[in-house]
Structures are given as C-alpha cells and as structure tokens.
C-alpha positions in Angstrom: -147.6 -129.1 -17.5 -148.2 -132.3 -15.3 -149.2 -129.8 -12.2 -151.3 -128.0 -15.0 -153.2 -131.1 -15.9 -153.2 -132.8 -12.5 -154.6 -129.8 -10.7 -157.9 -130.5 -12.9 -158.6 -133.7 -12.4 -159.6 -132.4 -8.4 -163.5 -133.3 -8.3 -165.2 -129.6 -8.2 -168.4 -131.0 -6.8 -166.7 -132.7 -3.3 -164.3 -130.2 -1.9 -162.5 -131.9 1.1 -164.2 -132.7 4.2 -161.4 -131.0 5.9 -162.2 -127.7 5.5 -165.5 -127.8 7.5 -163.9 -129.2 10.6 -162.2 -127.8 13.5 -160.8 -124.4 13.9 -159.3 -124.4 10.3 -162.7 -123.4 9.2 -163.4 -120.6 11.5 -159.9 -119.1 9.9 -161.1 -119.6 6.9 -164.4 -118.0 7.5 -163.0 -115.5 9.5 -160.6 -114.7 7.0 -163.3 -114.3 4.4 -165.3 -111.7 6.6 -162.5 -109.8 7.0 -162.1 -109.3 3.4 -165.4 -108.5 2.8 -164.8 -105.6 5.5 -161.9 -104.1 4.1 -164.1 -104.0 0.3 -166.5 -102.0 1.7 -164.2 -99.9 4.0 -161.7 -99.2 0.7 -165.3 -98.6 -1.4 -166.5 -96.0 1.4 -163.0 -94.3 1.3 -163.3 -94.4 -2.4 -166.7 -92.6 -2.1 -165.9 -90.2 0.7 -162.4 -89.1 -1.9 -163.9 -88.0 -4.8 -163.7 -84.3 -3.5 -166.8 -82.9 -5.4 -169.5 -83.7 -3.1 -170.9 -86.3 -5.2 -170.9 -89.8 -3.8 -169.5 -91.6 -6.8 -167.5 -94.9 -7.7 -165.8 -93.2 -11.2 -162.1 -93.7 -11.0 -159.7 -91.5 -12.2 -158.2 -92.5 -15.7 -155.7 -95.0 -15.9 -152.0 -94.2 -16.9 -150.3 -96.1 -19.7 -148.2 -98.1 -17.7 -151.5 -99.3 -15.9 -152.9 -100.1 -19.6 -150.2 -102.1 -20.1 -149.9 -103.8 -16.6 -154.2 -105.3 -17.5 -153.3 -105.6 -20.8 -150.2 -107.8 -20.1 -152.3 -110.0 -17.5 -154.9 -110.6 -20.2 -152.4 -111.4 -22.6 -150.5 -114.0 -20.4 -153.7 -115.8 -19.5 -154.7 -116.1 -23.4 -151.7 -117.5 -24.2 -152.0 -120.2 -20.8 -154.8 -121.1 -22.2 -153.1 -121.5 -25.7 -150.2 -123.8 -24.3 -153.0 -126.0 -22.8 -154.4 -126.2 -26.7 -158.0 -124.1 -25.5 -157.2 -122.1 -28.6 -161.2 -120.4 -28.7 -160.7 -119.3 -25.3 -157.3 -118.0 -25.7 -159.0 -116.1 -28.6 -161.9 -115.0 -26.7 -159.9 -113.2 -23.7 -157.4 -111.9 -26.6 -161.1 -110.2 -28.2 -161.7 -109.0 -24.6 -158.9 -107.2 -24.2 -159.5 -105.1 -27.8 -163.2 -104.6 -26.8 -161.7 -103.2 -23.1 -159.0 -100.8 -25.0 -162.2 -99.7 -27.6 -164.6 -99.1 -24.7 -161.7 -96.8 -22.4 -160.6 -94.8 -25.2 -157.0 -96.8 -25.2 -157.4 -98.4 -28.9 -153.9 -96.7 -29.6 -152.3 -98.1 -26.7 -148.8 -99.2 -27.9 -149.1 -102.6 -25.9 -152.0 -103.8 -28.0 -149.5 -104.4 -30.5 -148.8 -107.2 -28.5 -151.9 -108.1 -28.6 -152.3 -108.5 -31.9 -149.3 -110.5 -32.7 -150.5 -113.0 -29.9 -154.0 -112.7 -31.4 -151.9 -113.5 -35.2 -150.3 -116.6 -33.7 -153.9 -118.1 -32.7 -155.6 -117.9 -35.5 -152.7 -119.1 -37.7 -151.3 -122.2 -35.6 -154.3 -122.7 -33.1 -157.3 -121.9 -35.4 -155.9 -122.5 -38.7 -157.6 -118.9 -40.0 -154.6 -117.6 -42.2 -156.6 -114.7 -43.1 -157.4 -113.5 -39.7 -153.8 -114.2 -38.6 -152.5 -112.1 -41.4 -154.8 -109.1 -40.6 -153.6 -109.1 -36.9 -150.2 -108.8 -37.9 -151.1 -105.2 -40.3 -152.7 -104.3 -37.4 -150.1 -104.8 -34.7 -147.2 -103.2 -37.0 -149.3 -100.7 -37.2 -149.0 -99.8 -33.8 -145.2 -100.6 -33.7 -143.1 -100.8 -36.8 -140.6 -103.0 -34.4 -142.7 -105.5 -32.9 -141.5 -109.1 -33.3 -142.9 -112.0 -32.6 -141.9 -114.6 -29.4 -139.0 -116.8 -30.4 -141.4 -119.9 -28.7 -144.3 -119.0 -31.1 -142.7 -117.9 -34.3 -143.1 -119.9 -37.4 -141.9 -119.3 -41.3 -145.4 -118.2 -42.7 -145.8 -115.7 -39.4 -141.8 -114.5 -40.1 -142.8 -114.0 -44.3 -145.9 -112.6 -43.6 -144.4 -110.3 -40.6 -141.3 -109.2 -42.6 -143.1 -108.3 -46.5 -145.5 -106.2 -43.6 -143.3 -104.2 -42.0 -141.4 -103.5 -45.9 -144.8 -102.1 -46.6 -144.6 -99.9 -44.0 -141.6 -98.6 -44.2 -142.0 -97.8 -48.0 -145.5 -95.7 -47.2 -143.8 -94.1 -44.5 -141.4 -92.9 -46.8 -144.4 -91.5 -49.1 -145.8 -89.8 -46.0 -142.8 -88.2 -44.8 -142.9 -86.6 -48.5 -146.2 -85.1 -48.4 -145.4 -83.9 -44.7 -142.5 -82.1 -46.6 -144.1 -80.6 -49.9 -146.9 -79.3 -47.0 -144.6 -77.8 -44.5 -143.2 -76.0 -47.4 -140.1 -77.8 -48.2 -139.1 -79.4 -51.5 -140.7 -82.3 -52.5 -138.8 -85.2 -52.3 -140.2 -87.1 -55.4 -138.4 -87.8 -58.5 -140.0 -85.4 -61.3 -138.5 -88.0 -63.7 -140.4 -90.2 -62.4 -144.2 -89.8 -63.5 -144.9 -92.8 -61.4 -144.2 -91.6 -58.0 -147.4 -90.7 -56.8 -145.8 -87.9 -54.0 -145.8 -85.9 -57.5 -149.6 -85.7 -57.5 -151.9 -83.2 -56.0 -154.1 -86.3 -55.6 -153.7 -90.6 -54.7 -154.3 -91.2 -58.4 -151.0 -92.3 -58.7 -151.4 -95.1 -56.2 -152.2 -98.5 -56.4 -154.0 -100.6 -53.5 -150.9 -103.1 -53.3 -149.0 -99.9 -52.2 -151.3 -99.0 -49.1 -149.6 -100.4 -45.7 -152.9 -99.2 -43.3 -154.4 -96.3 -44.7 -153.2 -93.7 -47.7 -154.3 -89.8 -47.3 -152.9 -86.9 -49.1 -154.5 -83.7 -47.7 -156.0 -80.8 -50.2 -153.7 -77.8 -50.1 -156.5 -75.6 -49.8 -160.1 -75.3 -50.1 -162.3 -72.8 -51.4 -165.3 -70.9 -49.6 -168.8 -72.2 -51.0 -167.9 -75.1 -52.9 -167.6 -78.7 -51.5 -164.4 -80.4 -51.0 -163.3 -83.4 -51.8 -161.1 -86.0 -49.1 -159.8 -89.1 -50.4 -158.0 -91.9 -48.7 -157.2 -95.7 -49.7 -157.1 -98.3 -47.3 -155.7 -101.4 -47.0 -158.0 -104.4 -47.7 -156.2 -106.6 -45.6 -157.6 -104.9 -42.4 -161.2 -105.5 -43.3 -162.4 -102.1 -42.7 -166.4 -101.4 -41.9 -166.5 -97.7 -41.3 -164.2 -94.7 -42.6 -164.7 -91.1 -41.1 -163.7 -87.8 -41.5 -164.3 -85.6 -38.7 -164.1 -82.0 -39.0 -165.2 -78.3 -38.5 -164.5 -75.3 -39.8 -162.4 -72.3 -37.4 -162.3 -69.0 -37.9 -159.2 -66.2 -36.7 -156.6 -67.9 -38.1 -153.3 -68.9 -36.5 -150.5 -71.5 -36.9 -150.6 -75.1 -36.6 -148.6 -77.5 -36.2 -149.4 -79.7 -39.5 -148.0 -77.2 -41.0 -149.2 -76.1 -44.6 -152.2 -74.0 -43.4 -153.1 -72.3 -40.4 -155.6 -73.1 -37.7 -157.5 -71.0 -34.6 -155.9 -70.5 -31.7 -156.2 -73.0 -28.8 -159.0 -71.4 -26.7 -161.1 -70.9 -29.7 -160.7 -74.2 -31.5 -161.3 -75.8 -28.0 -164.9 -75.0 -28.2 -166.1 -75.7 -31.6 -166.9 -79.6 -31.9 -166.3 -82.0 -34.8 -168.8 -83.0 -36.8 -168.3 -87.0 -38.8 -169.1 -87.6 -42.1 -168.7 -91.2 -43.2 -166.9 -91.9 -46.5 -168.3 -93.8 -49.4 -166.9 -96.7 -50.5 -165.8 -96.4 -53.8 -163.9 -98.4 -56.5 -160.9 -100.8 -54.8 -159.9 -99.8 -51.3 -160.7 -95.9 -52.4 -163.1 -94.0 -49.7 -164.2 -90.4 -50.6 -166.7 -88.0 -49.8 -167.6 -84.3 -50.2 -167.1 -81.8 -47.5 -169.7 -78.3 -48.3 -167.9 -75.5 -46.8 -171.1 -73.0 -46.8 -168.4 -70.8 -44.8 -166.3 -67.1 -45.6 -163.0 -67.3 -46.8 -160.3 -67.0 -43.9 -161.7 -69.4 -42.5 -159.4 -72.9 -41.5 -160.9 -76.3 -42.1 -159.4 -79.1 -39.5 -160.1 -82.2 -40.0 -158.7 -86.1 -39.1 -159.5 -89.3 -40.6 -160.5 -93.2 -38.4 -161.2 -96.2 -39.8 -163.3 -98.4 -38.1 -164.4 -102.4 -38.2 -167.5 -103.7 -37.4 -167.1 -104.2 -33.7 -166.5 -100.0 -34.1 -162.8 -100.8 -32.9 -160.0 -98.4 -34.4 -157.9 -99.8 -36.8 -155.9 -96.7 -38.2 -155.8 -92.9 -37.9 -154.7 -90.0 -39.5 -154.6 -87.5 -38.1 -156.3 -86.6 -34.8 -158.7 -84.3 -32.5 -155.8 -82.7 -31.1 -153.4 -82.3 -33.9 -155.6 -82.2 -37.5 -155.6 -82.0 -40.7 -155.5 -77.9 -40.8 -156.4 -76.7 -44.7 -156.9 -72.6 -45.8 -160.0 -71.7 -47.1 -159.7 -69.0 -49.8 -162.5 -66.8 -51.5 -163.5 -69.2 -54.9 -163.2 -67.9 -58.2 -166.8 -68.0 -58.4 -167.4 -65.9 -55.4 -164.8 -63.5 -56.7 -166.4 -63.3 -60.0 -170.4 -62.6 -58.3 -168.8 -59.9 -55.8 -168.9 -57.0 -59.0 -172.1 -58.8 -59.8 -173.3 -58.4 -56.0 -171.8 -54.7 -55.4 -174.0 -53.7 -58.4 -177.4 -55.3 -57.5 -177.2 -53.7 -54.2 -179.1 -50.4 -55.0 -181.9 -52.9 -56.2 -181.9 -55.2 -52.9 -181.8 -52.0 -51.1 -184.9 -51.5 -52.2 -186.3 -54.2 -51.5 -184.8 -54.4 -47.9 -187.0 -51.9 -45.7 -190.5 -53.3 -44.5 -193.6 -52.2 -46.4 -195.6 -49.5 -44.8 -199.6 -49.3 -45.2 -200.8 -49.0 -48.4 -203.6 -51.0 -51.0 -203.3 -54.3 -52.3 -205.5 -56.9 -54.7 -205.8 -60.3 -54.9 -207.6 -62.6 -56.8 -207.5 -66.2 -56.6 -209.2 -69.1 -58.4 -209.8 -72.8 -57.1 -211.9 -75.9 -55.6 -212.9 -77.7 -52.7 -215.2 -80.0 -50.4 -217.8 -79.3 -48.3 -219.7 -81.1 -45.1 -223.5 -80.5 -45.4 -226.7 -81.2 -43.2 -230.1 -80.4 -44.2 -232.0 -80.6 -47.4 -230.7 -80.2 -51.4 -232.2 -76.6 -53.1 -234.9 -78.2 -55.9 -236.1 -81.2 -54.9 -236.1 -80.6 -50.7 -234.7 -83.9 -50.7 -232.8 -85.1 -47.3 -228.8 -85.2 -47.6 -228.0 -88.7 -46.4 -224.2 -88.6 -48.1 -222.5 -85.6 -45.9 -219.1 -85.0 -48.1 -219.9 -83.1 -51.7 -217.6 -80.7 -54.1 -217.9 -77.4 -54.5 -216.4 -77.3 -58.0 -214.9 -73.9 -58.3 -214.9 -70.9 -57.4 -213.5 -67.3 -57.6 -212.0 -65.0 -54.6 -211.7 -60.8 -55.7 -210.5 -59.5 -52.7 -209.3 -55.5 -52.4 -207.7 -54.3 -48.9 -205.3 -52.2 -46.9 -202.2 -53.4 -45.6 -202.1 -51.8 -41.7 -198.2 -52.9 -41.2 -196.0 -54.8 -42.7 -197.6 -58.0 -41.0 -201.3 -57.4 -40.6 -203.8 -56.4 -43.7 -207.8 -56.1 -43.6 -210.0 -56.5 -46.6 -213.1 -56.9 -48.3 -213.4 -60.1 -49.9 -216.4 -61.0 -52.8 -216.4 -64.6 -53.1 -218.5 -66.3 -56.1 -218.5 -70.6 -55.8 -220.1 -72.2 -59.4 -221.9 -75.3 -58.9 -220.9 -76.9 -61.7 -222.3 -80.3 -62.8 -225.7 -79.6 -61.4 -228.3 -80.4 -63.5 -232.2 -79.6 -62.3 -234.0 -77.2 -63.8 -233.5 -73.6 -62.8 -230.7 -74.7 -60.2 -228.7 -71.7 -58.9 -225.7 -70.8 -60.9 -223.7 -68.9 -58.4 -222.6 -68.8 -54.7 -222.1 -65.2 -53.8 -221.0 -64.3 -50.9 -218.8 -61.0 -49.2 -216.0 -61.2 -46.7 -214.1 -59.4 -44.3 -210.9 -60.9 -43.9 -208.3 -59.7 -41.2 -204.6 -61.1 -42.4 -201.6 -61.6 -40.7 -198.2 -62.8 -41.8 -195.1 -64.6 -40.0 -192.9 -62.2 -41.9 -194.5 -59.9 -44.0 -198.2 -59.8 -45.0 -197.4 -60.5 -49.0 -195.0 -62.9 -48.7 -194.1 -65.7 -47.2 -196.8 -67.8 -44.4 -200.2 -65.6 -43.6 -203.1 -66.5 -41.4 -206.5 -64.6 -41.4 -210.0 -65.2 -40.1 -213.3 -64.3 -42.2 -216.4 -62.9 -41.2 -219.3 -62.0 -43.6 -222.2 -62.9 -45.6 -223.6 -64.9 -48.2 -223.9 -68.8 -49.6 -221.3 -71.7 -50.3 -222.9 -74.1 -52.8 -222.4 -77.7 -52.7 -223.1 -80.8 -55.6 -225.1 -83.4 -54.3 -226.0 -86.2 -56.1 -229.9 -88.0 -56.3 -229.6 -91.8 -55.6 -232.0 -93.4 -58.7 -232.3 -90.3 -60.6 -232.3 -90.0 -63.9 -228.9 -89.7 -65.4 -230.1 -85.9 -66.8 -231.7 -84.8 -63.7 -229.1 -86.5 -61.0 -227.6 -83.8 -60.0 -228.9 -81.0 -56.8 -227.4 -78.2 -54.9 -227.2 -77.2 -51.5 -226.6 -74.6 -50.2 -224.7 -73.2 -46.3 -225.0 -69.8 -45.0 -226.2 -66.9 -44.5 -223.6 -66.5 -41.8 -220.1 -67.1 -42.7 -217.0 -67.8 -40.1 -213.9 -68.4 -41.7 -210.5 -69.0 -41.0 -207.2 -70.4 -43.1 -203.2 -70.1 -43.9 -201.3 -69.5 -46.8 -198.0 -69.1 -48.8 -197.1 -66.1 -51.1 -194.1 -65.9 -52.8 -192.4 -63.1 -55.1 -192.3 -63.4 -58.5 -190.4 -60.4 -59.4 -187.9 -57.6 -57.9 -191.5 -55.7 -58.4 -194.7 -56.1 -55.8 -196.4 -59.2 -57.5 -196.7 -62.5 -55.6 -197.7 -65.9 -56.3 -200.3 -67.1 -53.5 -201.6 -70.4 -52.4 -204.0 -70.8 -49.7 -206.1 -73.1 -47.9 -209.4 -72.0 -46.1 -211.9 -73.1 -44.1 -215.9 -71.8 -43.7 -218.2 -72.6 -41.8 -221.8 -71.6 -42.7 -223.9 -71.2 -40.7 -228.4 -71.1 -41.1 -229.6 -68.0 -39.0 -232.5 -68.0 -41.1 -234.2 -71.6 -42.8 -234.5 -69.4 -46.5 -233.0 -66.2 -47.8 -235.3 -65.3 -50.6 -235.9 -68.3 -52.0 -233.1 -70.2 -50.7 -233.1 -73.0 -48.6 -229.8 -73.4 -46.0 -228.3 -75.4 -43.6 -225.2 -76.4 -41.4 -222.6 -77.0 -43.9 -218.4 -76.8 -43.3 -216.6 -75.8 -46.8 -212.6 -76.5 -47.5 -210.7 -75.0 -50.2 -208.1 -74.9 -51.6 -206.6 -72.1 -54.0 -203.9 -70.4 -56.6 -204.0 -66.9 -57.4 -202.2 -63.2 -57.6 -201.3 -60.5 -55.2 -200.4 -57.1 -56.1 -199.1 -54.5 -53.5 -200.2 -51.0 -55.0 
C-alpha cells in the first residue's frame, strides 16, 4: 500500500530529464517504433487471414475461458481500485464489464457471477447502497447457486442476505424441477393434500411474490388453434426488472423436443423460421402476462422462451432459450370443431359464390353531394364569379351497363345535380347530363376497389351566392359543361350471399365550355367533386 500511494505522488507534468539524454533515449524511441511495426505487421496478417476475400478486422468469437480471462482482469482492477477506497470507479469498471458481456452476447457467462458479488460488496461497504448490493447478490446466485463471497470482503449483512438468497433458490428450484416432471409426463411431485402447493395448479395462482427466487413460469400444456394464449410469469422485485419478453413462433411437422411435454419441428425446419418478441404487460405485483393469437392450423407446435431485461437492456433471467424452448401442442379448439359441420354445410353456397362473374347486365343508382371550382359568370344575373369554390347540393346517378369480364364493365350513365338553395326567379332546377363510363375493378368489377373514366354530355350546376343581395334573391346558379371528362374510384361491398352491393364512390368532372350558351344556358370552366352512396345490382 506504501508503494501504491508513493508511486502517485511522482509529478505527471515533469517526467525526468533523464530520459531525453544520451543513448537511453534512442532505445527508448527505438523500442517504441518497433512496436508500432509489429501492430501493423500482426493487423496486416490479421487482414490477409480472414480467408474470405474480404479485408476485414472481425475476430473470431471468443471462447469462455477467454470471457473469463477479460472478465477476471476487469474484476481485479475494480477491486484495486476498491482497496485504495475509489469506490465510484471500482463501480464504474465493475458496470463496464456487464455492458461488455450484454454487448458480446456473453450476459450468461458463469464468471459474471463474480462480478456481481464484487459489484454487491461495493455498493454495500463502499457506497453504502444496500439495495443495490442486495440486487447484485439475486443476480449473481442466479448465475451460480454456489458462489461465495471472498473471506477479505465478507461481512454479516452480505452472509444473511447471501444465505436467505440462495434458500430461495433452492426452494423454487424444487418447484421447477416439479413442473419439469408433471410435463415430461411423470407424476407430479406435489402433495394433493396440500391445496397450497402451487405445483398443483395448471396456473402461478398459487404463488406468492415472496416465493419467486428470479423469475416464476409454468408453461400451458397446450394451446388451441385460433384462439389467443395466455403466458404468465412472476418475477422477482428485487432485481428491478424494465423489460419482460416472450419470444416465439409457431412450427409446423411436428417432432420431439427436448422440453419434453409437446413436440416441436425438426432441426432443419425450425432453423429457419425466426422468433418474433412480444413484451409482457406489467400487471398486479411482480405478475407479467400477455396474450399470444395463434391465427394457425392445429398440428402445429408453438416454441417459445421467456428474458427479462433492465433498463440498460442487460439480461437478468431466462427461461428457456432460442435453442432449447418452451415447445406447446396446438390442438383444433372446440370452437373450430363445433364450425367445421357448420363450414362442410355452407360449402354448396360459397361454391357458388367462388367462380368469377362472366358478362352480363347490372344497375346502379347512387345518391349524393359535392363542391365544384367555377370560372365565368352566374346563369340569371350574368354576374362575374369572384368566389371560385361553391356546392353542388345533390344529386342523383341512374346508371345501366354491361359487365365485359369479371373486372371491366361499360355503361350509360344519366346524371341529374339539383341546385338546391337557389333562389332567383326562374333559376334552373336540374343539371342533366349523360355519361359513358368505362369501369374497372382491382378484383372484381362489383365489389371491392373500381376505377372508371367518364365521357359525355350535359351540365353540372353550382350555388353561388350574390355579395349584398337581398336575403330572398341571394342566391344564383352556374353552370359547367357541355363537354364532360370524368374520372373517380370507389368501394362496393356485398350485402348478401345474392348479387346486391353497397357502393361508395368519389368522382371527379371536369366541364368543359365548347360552346358560350346551349339554349339558353350560359357555361364555363368549372371542376365538380363528389362524393356518393348508392346500390348495385348484378342481373
């Protein structure tokens, strides 16, 4: 400790003068080149090994006993640092360590057990954070049910808290090694007289929180096709958990597995369907849960395995894992047993639904509104539109046509717009107009999305309103056409087994004035949207 203390008392800002005289410095440089040299010679070799062509600096992964042999460095200097009472920076190089294990997939290293009971004794005797201290120690005997703690560094509250800890363990252990049994088919080793024992449960409803060492699962025995499954755990307060996942996917051809319980897909095919994560909700106490939908045929194996995470995203228990899940049957639901008569009979009448609609007549009629863009001058009172947006308050669509395929129908469209709220004497009461309108659908030309363009005659009729007008003669028309262009979508749905749908659409014309009058009506450039609700019947 006296060497420890004295070597930092050297003055970092005047090295000795020594060093920059005489030949003793050109070894020193020398020396320091030479390094340098054999860096970039072991890097190049490095490179020019990596046998795939690629000129790359990834290494290969580390073995275990590498793990351990950085681990154990980190480790020692933490606790250096602790001797010499720098108890935040033994901490912080202790926190290091974790985050290196998290970020190179070693976070169930067996060492880091270690590391957690040095990372225990810092925040209890250097830091004076009990409840950190205690939460290191779950953690570590989580990783080994043996670890002790260093005869130098042990203390009575560490050896209480270390030994009701690994009791703990050891008596959920016991409950786990029960479930393993009832699901590998043996008997259940639970006392029937005892109504308490929760390993007499299909469920954890037996369990308390007090109970939990880590983490608490009890696996479904089986899950049916259709309906969503419930998975339950209960985890241990103590570790301060953020995040708790379950990640799983569904396999089909069945085989065995070594859970036992249910059966799983063989090893080639598993190997290629990923997991999918679902994060648990947090529910009442240390109880997580969520709701698996299996939208999936019976036969089918669910796998699944459960991590718990803290905020820094660092693993604090498992159950379960990629390569040895959670493997649960899925079998047909009663439900689904129940609709297949139901199914079976109704399959004369989807049947005839099934084949695609050949040609053949249809009507439509559709009611509805919209808002037009208008140039010129109003119908009465030849006054200039200043305003360019007015409604077009209703009108009606009768529309009669062929249906060329299943996708594409053509036909003749009569089109009448009301210009309601006008109020001049003699205003126009209409808007005829007649369409041809070429159709075609995404799927089919009744149902589902359709598209069309118009071409045809006629008049859209626009409200306009007269700025200081009196309040009984306020309100014009105008009027867009003769030539209409016109294009839109829309959605039909079936409202029946039968040939009646349910149509929306929205449309757009454009009007435009080949001619200043037609008759006595006066038009101009106008643009028209609409939108509409109305009926289709296939003949």
């Amino acid at each position: 400790m006296r060497k420890l203390f004295a070597a930092r008392t050297l003055p970092l800002s005047a090295p000795p003068a020594y060093l920059f005289r005489g030949p003793r410095m050109a070894a020193i440089v020398m020396s320091a080149l030479l390094a340098l040299c054999a860096a970039a010679l072991g890097t190049g070799r490095a490179h020019a090994q990596s046998g795939d062509g690629r000129a790359t600096s990834a290494q290969a992964p580390m073995s275990d006993r590498a793990v351990e042999r950085r681990l154990e460095r980190q480790r020692r200097r933490a606790m250096e640092q602790y001797d010499g009472f720098e108890f935040e920076d033994a901490h912080s190089i202790l926190e290091r360590a974790l985050n290196w294990a998290r970020d190179n997939q070693r976070q169930r290293h067996p060492y880091l057990a270690r590391i957690y009971i040095d990372l225990a004794i810092v925040h209890a005797s250097g830091l004076d954070q009990a409840d950190k201290a205690e939460r290191a120690l779950w953690l570590a005997v989580g990783l080994n049910r043996a670890i002790e703690i260093d005869a130098a560094y042990r203390s009575r509250e560490l050896d209480t808290w270390l030994s009701a800890i690994k009791e703990r363990y050891a008596n959920a252990d016991a409950y786990e090694a029960k479930v393993r049994t009832a699901a590998n088919g043996g008997a259940d080793a639970a006392d029937p007289a005892d109504p308490a024992d929760p390993a007499d449960s299909d469920d954890l409803s037996g369990y308390t929180c007090t109970a939990v060492a880590d983490m608490l699962h009890r696996p479904p025995k089986q899950a049916e096709a259709g309906t969503a499954l419930a998975i339950e755990t209960l985890v241990n307060d103590k570790l301060a958990a953020d995040t708790v996942l379950v990640s799983y996917r569904v396999l089909t051809n069945a085989g065995p597995n070594a859970n036992g319980g249910a059966s799983g897909a063989s090893a080639p095919a598993a190997a290629g369907v990923p997991y999918r994560d679902v994060v648990l909700n947090k529910g009442s106490a240390c109880a997580f849960d969520s709701q698996l939908q299996l939208d999936t045929a019976d036969g089918a194996t669910l796998e699944y395995y459960l991590t718990v995470l803290d905020r820094e995203r660092r693993t604090l228990a498992v159950r379960g894992s990629p390569q040895a899940p959670y493997a649960v049957a899925v079998t047909p639901s009663a439900a689904a047993l129940a609709n297949a008569v139901a199914l079976g009979s109704q399959a004369s009448a989807r049947g005839a639904k099934a084949p695609p609609m050949g040609p053949g007549i249809y009507l439509a009629i559709a009611g509805g509104s919209g808002t037009g863009y208008m140039r010129g001058k109003t119908e009465q009172v030849d006054s200039d539109i200043d305003c360019c947006v007015a409604p077009e308050p209703a009108y009606v669509r009768v529309e009669a046509g062929y249906r060329i395929s299943e996708r594409t129908s053509m036909g003749l469209q009569m089109r009448l717009g009301f210009p309601i709220g006008a109020n001049l004497d003699e205003h126009a009461v209409v808007a005829p107009a007649v369409l041809v309108r070429l159709r075609r659908g995404l799927r089919s030309v009744s149902e589902g999305f359709t598209f069309w363009g118009m071409l045809g005659g006629g008049v859209s009729r626009v409200t306009v309103h007269l700025q200081g007008a009196d309040s009984d003669q306020d309100t014009d028309t105008a009027a867009t056409g003769p030539l209409l262009l016109g294009t839109g979508m829309g959605y039909a749905v079936s409202l029946s087994e039968g040939r009646l749908r349910l149509t929306t659409e929205l449309d757009l014309l454009v009007g435009v004035p080949v001619a200043d009058e037609i008759d006595t009506t006066r038009t101009g450039l106008g643009l028209v949207a609409g939108l509409s609700l109305g009926l289709w019947v296939d003949l």
